[in-house]
One Martini backbone bead per residue (centre of mass of N, CA, C, O) as a GRO file, in nm:
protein
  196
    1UNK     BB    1  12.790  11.979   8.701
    2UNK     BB    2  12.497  11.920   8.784
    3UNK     BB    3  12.160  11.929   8.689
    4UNK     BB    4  11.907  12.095   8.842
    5UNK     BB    5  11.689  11.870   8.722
    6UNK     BB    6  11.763  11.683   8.858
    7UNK     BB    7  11.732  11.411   9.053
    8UNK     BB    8  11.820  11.370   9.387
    9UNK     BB    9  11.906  11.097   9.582
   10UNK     BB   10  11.975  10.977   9.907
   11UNK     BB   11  12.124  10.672  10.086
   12UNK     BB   12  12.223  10.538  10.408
   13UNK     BB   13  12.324  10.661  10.604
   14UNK     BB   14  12.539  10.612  10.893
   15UNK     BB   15  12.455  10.759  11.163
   16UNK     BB   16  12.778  10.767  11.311
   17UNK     BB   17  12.865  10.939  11.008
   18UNK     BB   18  12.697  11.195  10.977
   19UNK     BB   19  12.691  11.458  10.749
   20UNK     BB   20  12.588  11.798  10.807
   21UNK     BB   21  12.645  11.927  10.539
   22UNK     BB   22  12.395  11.757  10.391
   23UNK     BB   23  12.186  11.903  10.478
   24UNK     BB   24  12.232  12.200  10.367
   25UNK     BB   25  12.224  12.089  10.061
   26UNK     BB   26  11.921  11.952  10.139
   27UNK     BB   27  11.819  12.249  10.150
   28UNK     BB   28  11.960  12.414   9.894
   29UNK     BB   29  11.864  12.193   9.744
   30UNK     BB   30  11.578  12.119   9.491
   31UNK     BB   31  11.709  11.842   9.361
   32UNK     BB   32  11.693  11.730   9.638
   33UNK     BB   33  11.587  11.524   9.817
   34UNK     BB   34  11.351  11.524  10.097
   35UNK     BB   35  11.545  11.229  10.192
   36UNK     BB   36  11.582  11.016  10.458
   37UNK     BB   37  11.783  10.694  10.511
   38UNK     BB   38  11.782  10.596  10.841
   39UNK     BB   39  11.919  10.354  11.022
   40UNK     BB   40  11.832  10.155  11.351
   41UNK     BB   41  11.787   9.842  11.394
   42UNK     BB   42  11.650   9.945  11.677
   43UNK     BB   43  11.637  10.156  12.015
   44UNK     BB   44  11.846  10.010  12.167
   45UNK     BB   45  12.152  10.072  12.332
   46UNK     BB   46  12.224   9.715  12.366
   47UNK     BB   47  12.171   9.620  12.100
   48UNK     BB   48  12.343   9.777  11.940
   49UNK     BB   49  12.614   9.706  12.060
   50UNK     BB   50  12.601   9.438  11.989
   51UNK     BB   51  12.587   9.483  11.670
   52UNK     BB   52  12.783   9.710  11.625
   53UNK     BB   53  12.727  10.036  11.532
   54UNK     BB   54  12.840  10.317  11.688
   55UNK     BB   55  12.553  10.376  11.849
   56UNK     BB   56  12.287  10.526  12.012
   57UNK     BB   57  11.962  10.630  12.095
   58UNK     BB   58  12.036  10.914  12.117
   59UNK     BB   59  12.185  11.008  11.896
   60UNK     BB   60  11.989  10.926  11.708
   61UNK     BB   61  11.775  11.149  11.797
   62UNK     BB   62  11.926  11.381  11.761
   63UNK     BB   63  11.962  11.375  11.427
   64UNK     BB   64  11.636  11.367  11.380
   65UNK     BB   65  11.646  11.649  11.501
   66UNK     BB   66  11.879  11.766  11.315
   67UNK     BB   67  11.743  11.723  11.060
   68UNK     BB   68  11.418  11.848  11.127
   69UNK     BB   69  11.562  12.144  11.140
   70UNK     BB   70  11.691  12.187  10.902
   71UNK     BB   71  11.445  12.037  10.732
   72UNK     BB   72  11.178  12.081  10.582
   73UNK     BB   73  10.962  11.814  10.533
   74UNK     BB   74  11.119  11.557  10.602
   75UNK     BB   75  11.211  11.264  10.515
   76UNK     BB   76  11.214  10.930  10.710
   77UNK     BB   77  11.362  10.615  10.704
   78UNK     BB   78  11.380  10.260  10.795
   79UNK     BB   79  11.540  10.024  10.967
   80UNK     BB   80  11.372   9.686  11.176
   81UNK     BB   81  11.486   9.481  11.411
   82UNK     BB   82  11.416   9.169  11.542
   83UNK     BB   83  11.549   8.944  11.782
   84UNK     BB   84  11.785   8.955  11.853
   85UNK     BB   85  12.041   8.865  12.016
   86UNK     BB   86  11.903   8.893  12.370
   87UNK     BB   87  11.640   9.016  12.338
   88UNK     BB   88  11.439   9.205  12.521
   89UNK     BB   89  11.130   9.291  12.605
   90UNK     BB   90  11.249   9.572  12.673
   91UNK     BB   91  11.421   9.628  12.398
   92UNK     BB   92  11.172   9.605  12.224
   93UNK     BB   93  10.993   9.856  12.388
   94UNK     BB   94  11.224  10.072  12.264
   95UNK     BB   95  11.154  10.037  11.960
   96UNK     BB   96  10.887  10.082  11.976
   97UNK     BB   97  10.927  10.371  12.077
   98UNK     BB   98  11.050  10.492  11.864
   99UNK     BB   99  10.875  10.513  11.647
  100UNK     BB  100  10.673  10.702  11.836
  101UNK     BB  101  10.936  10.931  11.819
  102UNK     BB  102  11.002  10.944  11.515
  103UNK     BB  103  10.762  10.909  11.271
  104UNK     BB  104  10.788  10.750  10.975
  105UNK     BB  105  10.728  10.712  10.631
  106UNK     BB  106  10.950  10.466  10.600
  107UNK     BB  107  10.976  10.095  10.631
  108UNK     BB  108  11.192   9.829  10.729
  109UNK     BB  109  11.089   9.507  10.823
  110UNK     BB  110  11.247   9.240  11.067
  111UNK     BB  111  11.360   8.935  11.129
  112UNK     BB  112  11.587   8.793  11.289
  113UNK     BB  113  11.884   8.671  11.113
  114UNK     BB  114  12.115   8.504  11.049
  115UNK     BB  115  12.475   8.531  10.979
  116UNK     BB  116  12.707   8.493  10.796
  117UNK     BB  117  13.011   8.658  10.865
  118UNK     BB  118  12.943   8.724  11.131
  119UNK     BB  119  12.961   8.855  11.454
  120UNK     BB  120  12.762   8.727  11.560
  121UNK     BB  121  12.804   8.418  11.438
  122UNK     BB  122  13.063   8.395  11.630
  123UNK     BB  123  12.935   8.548  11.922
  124UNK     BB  124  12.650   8.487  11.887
  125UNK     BB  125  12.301   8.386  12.029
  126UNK     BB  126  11.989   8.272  11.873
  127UNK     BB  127  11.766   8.321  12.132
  128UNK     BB  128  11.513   8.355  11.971
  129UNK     BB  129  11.218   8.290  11.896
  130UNK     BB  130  11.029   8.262  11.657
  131UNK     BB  131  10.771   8.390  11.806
  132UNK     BB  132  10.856   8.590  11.904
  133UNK     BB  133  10.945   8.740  11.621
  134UNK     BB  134  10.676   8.766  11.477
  135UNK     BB  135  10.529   8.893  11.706
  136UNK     BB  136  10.711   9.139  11.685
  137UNK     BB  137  10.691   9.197  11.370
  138UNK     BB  138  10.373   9.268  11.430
  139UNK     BB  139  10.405   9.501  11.622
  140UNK     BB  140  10.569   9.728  11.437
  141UNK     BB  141  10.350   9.695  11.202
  142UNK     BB  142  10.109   9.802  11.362
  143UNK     BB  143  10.268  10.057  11.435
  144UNK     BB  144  10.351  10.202  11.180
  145UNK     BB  145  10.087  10.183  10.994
  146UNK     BB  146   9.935  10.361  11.200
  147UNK     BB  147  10.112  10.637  11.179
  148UNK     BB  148  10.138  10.616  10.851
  149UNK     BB  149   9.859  10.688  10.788
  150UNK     BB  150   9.832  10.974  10.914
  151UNK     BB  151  10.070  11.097  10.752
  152UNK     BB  152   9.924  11.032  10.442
  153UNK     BB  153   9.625  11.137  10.529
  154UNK     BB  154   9.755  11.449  10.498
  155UNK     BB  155   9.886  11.424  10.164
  156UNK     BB  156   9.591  11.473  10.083
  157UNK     BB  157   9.582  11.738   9.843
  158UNK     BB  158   9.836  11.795   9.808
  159UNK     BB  159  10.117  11.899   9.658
  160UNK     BB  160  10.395  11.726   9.427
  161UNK     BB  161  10.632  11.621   9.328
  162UNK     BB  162  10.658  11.365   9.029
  163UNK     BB  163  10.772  11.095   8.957
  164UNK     BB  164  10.701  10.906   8.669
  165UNK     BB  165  10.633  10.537   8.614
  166UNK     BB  166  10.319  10.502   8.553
  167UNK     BB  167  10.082  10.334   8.536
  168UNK     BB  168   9.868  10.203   8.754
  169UNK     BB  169   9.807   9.860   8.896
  170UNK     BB  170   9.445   9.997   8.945
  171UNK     BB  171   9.464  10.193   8.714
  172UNK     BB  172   9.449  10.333   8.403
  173UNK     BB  173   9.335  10.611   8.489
  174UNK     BB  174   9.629  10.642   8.628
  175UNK     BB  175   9.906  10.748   8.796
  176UNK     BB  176  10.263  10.666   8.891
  177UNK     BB  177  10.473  10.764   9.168
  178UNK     BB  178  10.762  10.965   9.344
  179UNK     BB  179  10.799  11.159   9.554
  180UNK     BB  180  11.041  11.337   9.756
  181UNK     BB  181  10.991  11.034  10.000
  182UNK     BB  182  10.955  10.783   9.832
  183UNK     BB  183  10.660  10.754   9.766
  184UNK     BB  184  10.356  10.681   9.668
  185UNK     BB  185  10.158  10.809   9.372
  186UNK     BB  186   9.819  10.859   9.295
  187UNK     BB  187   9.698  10.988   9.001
  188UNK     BB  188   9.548  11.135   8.751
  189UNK     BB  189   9.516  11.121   8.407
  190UNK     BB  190   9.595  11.431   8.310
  191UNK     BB  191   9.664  11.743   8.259
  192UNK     BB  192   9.842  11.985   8.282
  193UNK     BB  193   9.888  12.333   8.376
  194UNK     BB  194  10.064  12.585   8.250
  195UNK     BB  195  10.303  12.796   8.408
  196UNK     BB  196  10.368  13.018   8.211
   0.00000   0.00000   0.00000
């Protein structure tokens, strides 16, 4: 058994086989962190198909929509690449869809590159041209910040479990550390009162 005093994060479920059961886990338990890293790579059902990912845009939805009903309150952040090989217009504008539809707490964002010992690299050609990759990587990045600051300045002034890593980076006089949602929080380093 391990001590109910721990924090424990999970991270990276592959959407195509997310067990339901965990989502239960950690919702009936306080010391999982109510955040799920759940990777999108992209939006469009025919990228993802490239990709062999081994799910569509709608599972992935359908997901997105069983996390945020079972657990109240829950983060969830994604990986999101842009530029795929063969990746248009239109599917890249799905990809923007996607973020917009599911209004993410924390994204890592990435332009495709090639990788050896990839299906990619042995059965598909990087016909995007790297500018229009970098071009689609700032459309995402100002679409996330965008959508992500508006979630994040309503979290201003909650109260947050937070474990503590240290003093802040940007003043001596804060302390930082991360959220139950693994997001970064600064606060004044004060006493806190005792709840006993």
């Amino acid at each position: 058994m391990i001590d109910p005093e721990v924090r424990i994060r999970f991270t990276s479920p592959h959407p195509k086989d997310f067990p339901d059961g965990l989502l239960d886990l950690i919702r009936s338990r306080p010391n999982l962190c109510s955040h799920i890293h759940l990777p999108a790579q992209s939006g469009s059902t025919s990228v993802l198909e490239r990709m062999r990912r081994g799910y569509s845009r709608d599972s992935y939805l359908d997901l997105v929509q069983l996390i945020r009903e079972t657990i109240p309150n829950v983060y969830i952040s994604t990986d999101i690449m842009v530029g795929f090989c063969g990746e248009t217009v239109e599917e890249f504008q799905e990809t923007v869809s996607l973020l917009n539809l599911v209004q993410y707490d924390m994204a890592y964002l990435f332009a495709y590159s090639m990788r050896q010992k990839t299906h990619a690299h042995h059965k598909l050609t990087d016909d995007v041209l790297k500018d229009v990759k970098q071009k689609r990587l700032q459309e995402v990045v100002d679409t996330f910040y965008s959508l992500a600051a508006k979630k994040h300045q309503e979290k201003i002034g909650q109260r947050h479990v937070v474990l503590v890593e240290g003093t802040s980076k940007r003043s001596e006089s804060d302390l930082s550390g991360r959220n139950d949602g693994n997001m970064r929080v600064v606060f004044p380093d004060v006493a806190m009162p005792d709840k006993t």
